[in-house]
C-alpha positions in Angstrom: 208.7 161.1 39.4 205.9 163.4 38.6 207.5 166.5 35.9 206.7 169.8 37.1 203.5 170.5 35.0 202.1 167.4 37.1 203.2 168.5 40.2 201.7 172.0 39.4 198.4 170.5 38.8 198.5 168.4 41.8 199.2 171.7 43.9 196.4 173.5 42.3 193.5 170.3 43.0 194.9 169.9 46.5 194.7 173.1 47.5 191.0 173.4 45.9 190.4 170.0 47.7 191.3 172.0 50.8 189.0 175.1 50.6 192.1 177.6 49.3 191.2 180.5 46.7 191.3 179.3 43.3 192.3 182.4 42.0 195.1 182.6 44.1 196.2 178.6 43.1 195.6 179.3 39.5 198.3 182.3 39.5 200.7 180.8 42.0 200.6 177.2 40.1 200.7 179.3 36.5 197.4 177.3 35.2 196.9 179.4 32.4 200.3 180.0 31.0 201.1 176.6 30.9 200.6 173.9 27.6 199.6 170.6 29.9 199.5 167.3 27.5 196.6 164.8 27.8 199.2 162.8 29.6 199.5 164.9 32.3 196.2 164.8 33.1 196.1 161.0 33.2 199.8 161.2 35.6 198.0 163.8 37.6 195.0 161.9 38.6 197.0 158.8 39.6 198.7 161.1 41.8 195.7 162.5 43.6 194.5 159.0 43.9 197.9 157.5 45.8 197.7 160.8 48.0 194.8 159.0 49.0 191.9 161.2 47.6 188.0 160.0 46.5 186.1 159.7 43.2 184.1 161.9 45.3 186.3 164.6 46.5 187.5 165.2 42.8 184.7 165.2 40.6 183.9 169.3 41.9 187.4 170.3 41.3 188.6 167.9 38.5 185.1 170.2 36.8 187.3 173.5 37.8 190.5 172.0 36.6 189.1 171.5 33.0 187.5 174.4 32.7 190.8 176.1 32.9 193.1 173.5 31.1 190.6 173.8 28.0 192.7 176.1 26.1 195.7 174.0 26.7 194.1 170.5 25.8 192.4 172.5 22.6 196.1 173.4 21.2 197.6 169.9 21.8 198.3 168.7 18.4 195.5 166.0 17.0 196.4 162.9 15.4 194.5 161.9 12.3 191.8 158.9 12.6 191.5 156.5 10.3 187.8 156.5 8.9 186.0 153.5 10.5 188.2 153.0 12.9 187.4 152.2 16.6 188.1 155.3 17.3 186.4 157.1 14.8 183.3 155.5 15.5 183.4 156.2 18.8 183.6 159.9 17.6 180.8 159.2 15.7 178.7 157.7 18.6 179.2 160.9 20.3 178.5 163.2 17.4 175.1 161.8 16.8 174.3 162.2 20.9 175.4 165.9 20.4 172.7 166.1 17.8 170.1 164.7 19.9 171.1 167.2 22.5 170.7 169.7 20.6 167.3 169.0 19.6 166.3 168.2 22.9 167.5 172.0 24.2 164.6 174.1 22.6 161.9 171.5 23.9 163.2 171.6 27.5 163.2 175.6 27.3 159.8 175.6 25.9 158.5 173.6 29.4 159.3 176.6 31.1 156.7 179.1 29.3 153.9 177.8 27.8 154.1 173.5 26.7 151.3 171.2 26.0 151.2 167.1 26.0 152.8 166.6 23.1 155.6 168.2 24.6 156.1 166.5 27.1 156.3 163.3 24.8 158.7 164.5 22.8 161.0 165.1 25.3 160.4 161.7 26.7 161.2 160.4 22.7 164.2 162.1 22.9 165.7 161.6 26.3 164.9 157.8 25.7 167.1 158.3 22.7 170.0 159.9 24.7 169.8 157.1 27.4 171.2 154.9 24.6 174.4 156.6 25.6 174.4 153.5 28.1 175.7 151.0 24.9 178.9 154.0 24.7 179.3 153.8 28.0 179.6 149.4 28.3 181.8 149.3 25.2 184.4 152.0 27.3 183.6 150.1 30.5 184.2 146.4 29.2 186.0 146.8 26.1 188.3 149.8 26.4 189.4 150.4 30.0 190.7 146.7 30.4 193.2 147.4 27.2 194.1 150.8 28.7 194.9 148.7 32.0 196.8 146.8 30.3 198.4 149.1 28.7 198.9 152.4 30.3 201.2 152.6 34.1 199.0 155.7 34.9 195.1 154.5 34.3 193.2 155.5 38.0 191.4 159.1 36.1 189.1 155.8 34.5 187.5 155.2 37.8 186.6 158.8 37.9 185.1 158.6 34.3 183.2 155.7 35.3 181.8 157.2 38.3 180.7 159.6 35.8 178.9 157.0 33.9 176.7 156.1 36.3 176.0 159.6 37.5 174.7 159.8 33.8 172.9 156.6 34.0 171.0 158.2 37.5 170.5 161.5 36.1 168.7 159.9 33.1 166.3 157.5 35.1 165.2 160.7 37.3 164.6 162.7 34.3 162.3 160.1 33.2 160.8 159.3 36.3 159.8 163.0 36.4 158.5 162.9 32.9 156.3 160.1 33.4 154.6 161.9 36.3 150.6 163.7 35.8 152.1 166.8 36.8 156.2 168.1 35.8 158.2 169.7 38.4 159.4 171.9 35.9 162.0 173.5 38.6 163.5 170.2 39.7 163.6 168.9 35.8 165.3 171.8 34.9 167.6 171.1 37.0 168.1 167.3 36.6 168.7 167.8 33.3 170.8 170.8 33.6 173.2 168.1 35.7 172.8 165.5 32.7 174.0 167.9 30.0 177.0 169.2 32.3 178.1 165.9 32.6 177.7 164.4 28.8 179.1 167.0 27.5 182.5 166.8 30.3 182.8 163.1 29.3 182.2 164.1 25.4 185.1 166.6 26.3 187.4 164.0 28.2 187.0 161.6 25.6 188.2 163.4 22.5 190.7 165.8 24.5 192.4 163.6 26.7 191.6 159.5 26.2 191.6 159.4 22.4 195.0 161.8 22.0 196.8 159.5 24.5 195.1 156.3 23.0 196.7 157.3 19.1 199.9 157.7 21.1 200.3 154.9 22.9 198.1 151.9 21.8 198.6 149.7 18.9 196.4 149.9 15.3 196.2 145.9 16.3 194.3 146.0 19.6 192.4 149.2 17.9 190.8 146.5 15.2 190.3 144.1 18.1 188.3 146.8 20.1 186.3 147.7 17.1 185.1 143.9 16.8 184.1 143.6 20.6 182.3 146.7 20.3 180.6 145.4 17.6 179.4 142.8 19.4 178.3 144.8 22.4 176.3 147.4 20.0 177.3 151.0 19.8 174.8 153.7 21.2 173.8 155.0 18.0 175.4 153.5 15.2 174.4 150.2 13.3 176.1 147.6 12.9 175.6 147.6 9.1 177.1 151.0 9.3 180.9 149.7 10.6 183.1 148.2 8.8 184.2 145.2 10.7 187.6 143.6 10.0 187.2 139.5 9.3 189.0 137.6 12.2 191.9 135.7 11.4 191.2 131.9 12.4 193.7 132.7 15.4 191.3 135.2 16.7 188.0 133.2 16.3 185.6 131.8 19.2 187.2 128.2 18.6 191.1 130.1 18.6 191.0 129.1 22.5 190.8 125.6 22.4 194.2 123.7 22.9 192.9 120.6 21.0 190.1 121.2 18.6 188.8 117.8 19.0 189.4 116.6 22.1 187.4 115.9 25.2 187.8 117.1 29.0 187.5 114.2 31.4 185.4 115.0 34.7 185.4 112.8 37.9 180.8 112.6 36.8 181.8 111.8 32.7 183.5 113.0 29.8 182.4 115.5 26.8 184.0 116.6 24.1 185.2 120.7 24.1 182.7 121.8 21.5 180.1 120.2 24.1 181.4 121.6 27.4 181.6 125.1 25.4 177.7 124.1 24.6 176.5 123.6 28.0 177.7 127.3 28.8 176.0 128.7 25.8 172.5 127.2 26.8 172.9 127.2 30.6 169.7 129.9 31.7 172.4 131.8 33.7 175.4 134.3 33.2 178.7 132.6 34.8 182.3 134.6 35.6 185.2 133.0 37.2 187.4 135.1 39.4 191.2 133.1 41.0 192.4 133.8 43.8 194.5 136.4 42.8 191.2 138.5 41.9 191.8 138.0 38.2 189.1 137.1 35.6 189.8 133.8 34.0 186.4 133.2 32.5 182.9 134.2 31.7 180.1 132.3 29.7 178.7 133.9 26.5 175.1 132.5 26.1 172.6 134.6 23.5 171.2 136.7 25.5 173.5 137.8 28.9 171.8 139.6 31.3 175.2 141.6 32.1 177.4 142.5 29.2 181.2 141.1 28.8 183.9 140.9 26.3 187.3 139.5 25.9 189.1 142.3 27.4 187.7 141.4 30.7 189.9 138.2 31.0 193.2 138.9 33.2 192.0 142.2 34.5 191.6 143.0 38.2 187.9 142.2 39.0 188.1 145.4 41.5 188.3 147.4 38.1 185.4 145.8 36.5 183.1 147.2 39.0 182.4 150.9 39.5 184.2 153.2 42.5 180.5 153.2 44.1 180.0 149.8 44.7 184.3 148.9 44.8 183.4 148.6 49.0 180.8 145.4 47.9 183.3 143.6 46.0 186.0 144.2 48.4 184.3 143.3 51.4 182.8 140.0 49.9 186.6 139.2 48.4 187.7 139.3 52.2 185.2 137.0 53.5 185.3 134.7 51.0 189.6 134.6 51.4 189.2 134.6 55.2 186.7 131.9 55.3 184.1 133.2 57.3 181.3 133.4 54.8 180.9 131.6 51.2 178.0 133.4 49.8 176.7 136.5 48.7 173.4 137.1 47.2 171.4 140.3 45.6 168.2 140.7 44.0 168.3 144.2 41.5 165.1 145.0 39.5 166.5 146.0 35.8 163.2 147.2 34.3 160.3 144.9 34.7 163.0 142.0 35.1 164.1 140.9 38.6 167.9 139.6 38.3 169.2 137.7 41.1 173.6 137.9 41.9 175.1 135.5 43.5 178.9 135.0 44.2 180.0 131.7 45.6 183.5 131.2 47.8 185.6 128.4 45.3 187.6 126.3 47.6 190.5 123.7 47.0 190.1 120.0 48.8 191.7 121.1 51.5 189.3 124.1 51.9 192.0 126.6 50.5 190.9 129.8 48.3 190.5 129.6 44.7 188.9 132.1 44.1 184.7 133.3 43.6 182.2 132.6 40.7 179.4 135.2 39.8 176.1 134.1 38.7 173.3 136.3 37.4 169.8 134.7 36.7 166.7 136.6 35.3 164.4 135.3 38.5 161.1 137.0 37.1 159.2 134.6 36.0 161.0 132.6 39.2 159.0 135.2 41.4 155.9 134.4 40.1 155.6 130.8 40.4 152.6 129.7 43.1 152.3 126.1 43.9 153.3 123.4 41.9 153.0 122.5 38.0 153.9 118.7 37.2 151.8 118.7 33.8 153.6 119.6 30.7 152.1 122.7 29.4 153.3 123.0 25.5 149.3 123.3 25.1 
């Protein structure tokens, strides 16, 4: 059951849901005289999400509900962070952003007097530099929110923080795309990236007021260290990896740690191969491969060099529905029910990432007896795919 600090909040978002005077909610709920913990935030968003509300309908008032809960969140007491820890570099990541943010303001007011071409690629330098918030945003997305699944009953507020994400990610590209244009429409860029800095600086806040205070209460130093080596290995935004300090795996946490028998060999009905050699022939395979059972869980992905799509570990065992974000939840869902029902067994999409073309394709797994098992994801970089014209049967090493 929800305490009454929760159920307060939940009074005060549904009635702003419904078009009721704020003012009036904020006195009659007792907003401001009230010390609300990071925890009931997370508690009150799960609530709003069983009443049945959207990402949608909450990111206007979950804004308004900050904004007044600052205070509040600002007096919780803070837990010290251990230097180089995940979470300390994940401070870190966002203090250098805030510094390229704050460089970045002067150059965007300057647009609106008198600014010259050099100007203009400044502020392309720099907003280039602040789309590299992208790498924060896949290490939370792949790394942390499957622990916090794990880990935390009361999770849902991460699909709104998500959402957020890729409002960011939009925001970013149009700011860009505006940029890169003969003539700047200084009003609309003004106020594209008066949206981008609103909503960096609410997931900044959300981040170090609410996630990170909850984390140091609830999740062990152990998985901490084991976040801070995935992140690693998915790249922070702005820090190097020479600059973290990376703990050494223990052999029970290595790549190999996996494998049952070290040395054996997995016999297939078309031959046999030895374990180091089936793990080979995902590494070098020119596509990016995830397993999904039936049940919706991830039981495996394929790690080659260069993956079109990041992963991590902390993938494996979630809920595939939470590895996507709220936007594009309706895709996966709808493609899960066809596959289970049996009236379709493929999916396909062709995305344009850049001047790459990446082609998705999910397949329907089915038992001899044509049961569900489940639906395998793979991502190709189709490019040079595209291009190909007639035939080419000569080697061409020359």
């Amino acid at each position: 059951m929800p305490n009454q600090r929760v159920e307060s909040l939940f009074r005060y978002m549904s009635g702003v849901i419904a078009g009721k005077p704020g003012g009036i909610l904020v006195k009659e709920n007792h907003i401001l005289e009230t010390d609300y913990t990071p925890n009931d935030v997370l508690s009150l968003f799960d609530l709003l999400f069983e009443a049945g509300y959207s990402v949608e309908e909450l990111k206007t008032p979950s804004n308004k509900l900050f904004n007044l809960l600052h205070q509040a969140l600002d007096r919780f007491p803070s837990e010290e962070i251990e230097s180089d820890s995940f979470l300390y570099n994940i401070i870190e990541d966002n203090h250098r952003l805030q510094k390229i943010l704050k460089e970045t303001r002067p150059l965007i007011l300057k647009l609106n007097s008198d600014y010259h071409a050099e100007d203009i690629t400044a502020i392309t330098g720099l907003v280039e530099q602040i789309q590299k918030i992208h790498n924060h945003y896949v290490i939370k997305e792949n790394a942390l929110f499957p622990v916090l699944e794990k880990n935390w009953p009361e999770h849902q507020c991460l699909k709104l923080m998500w959402s957020y994400h890729d409002d960011i990610r939009k925001t970013i590209k149009e700011a860009l795309i505006l940029l890169a244009r003969p003539e700047l429409n200084i009003s609309r860029f003004n106020t594209v990236t008066g949206e981008l800095f609103f909503a960096v600086f609410t997931i900044l806040y959300r981040e170090e007021k609410v996630l990170i205070p909850h984390i140091l209460q609830t999740i062990d130093d152990s998985v901490l260290e084991s976040l801070l080596i995935e992140s690693a290995e998915l790249g922070f935004a702005y820090l190097n990896r020479e600059e973290l300090k990376i703990p050494e795996q223990s052999p029970a946490e290595s790549p190999a740690a996996g494998r049952s028998i070290r040395d054996g060999s997995v016999s297939l009905s078309t031959g046999k191969l030895s374990l180091s050699q089936f793990e080979m022939l995902f590494q070098y395979l020119p596509v990016d491969i995830t397993y999904v059972d039936e049940n919706d869980v991830v039981l495996f992905y394929s790690d080659p060099p260069h993956r079109i799509f990041p992963r991590s570990k902390s993938i494996i065992g979630r809920k595939v529905q939470n590895c996507h974000p709220p936007e594009s939840l309706h895709v996966v869902e709808r493609i899960l029910k066809a596959f289970r029902s049996g009236t379709k067994e493929e999916a396909s999409f062709v995305i344009k990432m850049g001047p790459k073309y990446i082609q998705i394709r999910y397949f329907a797994i089915r038992g001899e007896e044509g049961d569900f098992k489940g639906t395998l994801e793979v991502s190709q970089d189709v490019t040079a795919i595209r291009k190909i014209d007639g035939e080419s049967r000569l080697l061409d090493w020359e």
